[in-house]
MDAnalysis code that builds the backbone (N, CA, C; Angstrom):
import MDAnalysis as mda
import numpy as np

u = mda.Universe.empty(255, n_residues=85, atom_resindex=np.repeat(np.arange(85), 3), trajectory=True)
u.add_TopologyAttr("name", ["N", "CA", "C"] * 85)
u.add_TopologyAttr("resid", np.arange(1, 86))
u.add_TopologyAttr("resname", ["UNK", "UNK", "UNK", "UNK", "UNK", "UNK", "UNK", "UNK", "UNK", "UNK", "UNK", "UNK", "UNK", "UNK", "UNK", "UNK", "UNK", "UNK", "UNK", "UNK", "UNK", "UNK", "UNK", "UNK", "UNK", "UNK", "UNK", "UNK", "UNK", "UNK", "UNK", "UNK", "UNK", "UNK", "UNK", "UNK", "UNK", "UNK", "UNK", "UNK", "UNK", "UNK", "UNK", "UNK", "UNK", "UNK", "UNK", "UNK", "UNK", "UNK", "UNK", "UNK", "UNK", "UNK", "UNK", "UNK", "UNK", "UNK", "UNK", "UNK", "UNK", "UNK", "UNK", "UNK", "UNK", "UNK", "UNK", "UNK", "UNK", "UNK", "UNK", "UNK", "UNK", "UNK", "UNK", "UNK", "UNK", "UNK", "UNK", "UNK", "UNK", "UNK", "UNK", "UNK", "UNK"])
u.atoms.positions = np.array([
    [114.195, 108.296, 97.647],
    [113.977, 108.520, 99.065],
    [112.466, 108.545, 99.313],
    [112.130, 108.103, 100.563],
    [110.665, 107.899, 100.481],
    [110.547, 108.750, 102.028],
    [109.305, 109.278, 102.034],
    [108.491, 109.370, 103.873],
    [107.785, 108.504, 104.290],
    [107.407, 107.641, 105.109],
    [106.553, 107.089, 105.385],
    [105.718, 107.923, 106.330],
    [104.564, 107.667, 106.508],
    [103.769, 108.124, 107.521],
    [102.574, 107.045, 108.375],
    [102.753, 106.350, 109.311],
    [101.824, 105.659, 109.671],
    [100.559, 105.991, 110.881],
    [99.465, 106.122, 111.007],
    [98.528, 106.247, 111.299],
    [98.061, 104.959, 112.230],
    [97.787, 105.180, 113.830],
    [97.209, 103.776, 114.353],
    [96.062, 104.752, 115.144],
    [94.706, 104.857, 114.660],
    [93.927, 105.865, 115.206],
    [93.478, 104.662, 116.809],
    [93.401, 105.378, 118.036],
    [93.572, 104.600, 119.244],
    [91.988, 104.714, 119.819],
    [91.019, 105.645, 119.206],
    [89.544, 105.804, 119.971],
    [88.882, 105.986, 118.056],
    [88.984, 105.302, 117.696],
    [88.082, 105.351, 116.040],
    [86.359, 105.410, 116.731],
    [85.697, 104.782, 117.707],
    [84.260, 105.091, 118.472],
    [84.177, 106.427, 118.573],
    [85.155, 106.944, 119.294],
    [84.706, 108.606, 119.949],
    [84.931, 109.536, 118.749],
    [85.839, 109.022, 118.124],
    [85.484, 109.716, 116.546],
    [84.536, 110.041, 115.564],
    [84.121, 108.548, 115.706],
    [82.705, 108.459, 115.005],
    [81.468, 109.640, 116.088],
    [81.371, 109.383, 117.135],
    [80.699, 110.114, 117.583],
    [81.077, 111.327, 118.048],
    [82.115, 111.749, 117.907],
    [82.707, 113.407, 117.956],
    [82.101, 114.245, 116.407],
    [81.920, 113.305, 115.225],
    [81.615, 113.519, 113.888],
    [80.712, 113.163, 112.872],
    [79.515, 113.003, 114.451],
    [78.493, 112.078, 113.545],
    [78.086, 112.696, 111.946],
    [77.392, 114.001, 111.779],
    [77.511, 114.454, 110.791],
    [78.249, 113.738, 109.227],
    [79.613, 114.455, 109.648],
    [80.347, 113.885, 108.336],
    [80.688, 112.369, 108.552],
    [80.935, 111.378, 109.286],
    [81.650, 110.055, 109.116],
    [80.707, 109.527, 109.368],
    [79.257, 110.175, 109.323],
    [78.102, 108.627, 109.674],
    [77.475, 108.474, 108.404],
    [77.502, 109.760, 107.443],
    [77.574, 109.396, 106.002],
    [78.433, 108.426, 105.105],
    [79.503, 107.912, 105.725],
    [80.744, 107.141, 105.293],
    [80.433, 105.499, 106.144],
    [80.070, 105.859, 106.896],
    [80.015, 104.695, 108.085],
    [78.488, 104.857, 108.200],
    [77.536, 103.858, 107.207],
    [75.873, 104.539, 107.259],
    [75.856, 103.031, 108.371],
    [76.373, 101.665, 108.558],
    [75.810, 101.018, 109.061],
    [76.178, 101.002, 110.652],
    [75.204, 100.936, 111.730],
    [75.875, 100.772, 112.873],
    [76.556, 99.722, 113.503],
    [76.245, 98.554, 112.784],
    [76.256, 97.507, 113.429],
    [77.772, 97.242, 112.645],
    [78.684, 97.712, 112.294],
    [79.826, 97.361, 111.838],
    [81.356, 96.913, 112.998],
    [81.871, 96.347, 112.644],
    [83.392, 95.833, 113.447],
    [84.026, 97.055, 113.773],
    [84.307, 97.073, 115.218],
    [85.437, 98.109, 115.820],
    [86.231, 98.310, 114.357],
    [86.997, 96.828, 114.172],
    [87.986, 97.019, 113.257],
    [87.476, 97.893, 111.782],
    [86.530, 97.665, 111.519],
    [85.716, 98.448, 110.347],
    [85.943, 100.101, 110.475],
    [85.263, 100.431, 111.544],
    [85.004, 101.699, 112.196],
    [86.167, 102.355, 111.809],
    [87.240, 101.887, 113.085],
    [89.380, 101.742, 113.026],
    [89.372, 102.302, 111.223],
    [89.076, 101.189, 110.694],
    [89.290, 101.098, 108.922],
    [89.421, 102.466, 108.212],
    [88.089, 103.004, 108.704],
    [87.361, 103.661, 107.761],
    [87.860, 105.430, 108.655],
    [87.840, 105.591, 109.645],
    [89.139, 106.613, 110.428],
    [90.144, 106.288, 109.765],
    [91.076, 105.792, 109.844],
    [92.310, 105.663, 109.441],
    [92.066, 106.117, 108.077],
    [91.260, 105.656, 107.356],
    [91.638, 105.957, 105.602],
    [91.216, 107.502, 105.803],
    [90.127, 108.033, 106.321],
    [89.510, 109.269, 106.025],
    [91.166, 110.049, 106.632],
    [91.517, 110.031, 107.550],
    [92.696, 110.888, 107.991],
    [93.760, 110.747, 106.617],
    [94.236, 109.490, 106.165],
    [95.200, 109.239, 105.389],
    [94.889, 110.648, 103.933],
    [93.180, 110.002, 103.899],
    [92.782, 110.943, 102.217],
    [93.064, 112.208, 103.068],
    [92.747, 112.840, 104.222],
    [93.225, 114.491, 104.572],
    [94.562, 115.042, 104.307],
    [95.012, 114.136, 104.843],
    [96.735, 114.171, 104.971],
    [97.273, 114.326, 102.961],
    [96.669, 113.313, 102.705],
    [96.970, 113.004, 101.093],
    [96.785, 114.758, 100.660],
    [95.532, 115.362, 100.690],
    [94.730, 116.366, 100.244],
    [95.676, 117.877, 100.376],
    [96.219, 117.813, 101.715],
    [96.706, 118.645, 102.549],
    [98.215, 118.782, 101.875],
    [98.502, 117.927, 101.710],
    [100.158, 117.707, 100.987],
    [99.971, 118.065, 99.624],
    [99.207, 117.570, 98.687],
    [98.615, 117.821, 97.526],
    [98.352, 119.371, 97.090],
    [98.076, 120.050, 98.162],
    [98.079, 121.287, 98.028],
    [98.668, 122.309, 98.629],
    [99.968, 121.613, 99.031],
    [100.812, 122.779, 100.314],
    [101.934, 122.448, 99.986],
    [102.406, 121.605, 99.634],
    [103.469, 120.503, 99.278],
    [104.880, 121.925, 97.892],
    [103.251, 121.569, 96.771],
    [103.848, 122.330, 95.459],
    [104.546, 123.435, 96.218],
    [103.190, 124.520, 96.278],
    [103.831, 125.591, 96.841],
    [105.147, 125.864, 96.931],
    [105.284, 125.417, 98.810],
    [106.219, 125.293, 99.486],
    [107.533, 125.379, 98.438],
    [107.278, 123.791, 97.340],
    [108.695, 123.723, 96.311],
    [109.547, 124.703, 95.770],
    [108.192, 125.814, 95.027],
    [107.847, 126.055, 94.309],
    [108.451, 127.572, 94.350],
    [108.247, 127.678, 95.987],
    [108.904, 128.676, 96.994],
    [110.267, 129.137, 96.523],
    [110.906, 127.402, 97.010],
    [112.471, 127.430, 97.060],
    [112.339, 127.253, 95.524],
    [111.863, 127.301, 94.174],
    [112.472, 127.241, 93.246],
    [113.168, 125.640, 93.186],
    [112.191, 124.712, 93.599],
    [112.381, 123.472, 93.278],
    [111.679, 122.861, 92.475],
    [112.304, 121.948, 91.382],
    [111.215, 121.425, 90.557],
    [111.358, 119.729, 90.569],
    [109.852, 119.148, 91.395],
    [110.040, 117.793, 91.566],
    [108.971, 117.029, 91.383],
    [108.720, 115.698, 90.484],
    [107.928, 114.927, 90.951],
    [107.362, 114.383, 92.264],
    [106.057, 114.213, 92.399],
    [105.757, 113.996, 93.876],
    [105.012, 112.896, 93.630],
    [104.866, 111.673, 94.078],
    [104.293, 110.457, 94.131],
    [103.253, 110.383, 95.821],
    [101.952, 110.693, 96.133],
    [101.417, 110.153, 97.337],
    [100.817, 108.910, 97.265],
    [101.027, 107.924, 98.114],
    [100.717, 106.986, 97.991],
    [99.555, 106.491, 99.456],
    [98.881, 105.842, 99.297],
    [98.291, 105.424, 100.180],
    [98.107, 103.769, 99.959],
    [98.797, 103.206, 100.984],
    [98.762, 101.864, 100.655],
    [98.234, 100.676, 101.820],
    [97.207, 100.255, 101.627],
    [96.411, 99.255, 102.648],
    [96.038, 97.717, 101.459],
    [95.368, 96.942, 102.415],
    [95.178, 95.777, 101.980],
    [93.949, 95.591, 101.766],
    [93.303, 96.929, 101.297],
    [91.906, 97.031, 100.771],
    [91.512, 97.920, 99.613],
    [92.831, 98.796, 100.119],
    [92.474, 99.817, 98.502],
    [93.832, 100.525, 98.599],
    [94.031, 100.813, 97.342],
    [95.559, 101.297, 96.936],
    [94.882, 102.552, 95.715],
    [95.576, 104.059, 96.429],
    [95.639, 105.305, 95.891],
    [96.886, 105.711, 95.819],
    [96.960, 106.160, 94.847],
    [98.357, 106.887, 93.931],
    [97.848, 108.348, 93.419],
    [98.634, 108.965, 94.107],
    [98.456, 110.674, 93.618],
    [99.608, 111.255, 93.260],
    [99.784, 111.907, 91.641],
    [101.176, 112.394, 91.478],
    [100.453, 114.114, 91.715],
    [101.820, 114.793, 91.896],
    [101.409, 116.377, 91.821],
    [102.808, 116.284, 91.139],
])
């Protein structure tokens, strides 16, 4: 059985500039493609989400006295992450 979770971030600009700080270290060039910008939001939310599950996930199991492999996957057509817990 799988979850999917899909992500279509709709203002990736006002992001960048809601966060200059942290995502202009990630995003150093300005002159990059909306779609770039889009890119690079979308993955940073995906790695949170990844992070967030990674460490709330067990627990939770762990709670009910469940014992399970967990596979996170993050899968795009630029970079492919695999996280077991």
């Amino acid at each position: 059985m799988k979850l999917v979770v899909q992500i279509d971030v709709q203002n990736a600009e006002e992001v960048v500039k809601a966060h200059k700080g942290q995502i202009m270290g990630m995003i150093s060039d300005f002159m990059i493609s909306k779609d770039k910008v889009k890119y690079k939001v979308e993955r940073a939310i995906y790695e949170k989400v990844v992070d967030k599950i990674s460490e709330e996930l067990p627990k939770a199991l762990n709670d009910e006295f469940i014992s399970a492999k967990i596979k996170l996957e993050i899968i795009d057509d630029k970079n492919y992450t695999l996280k077991e817990i």
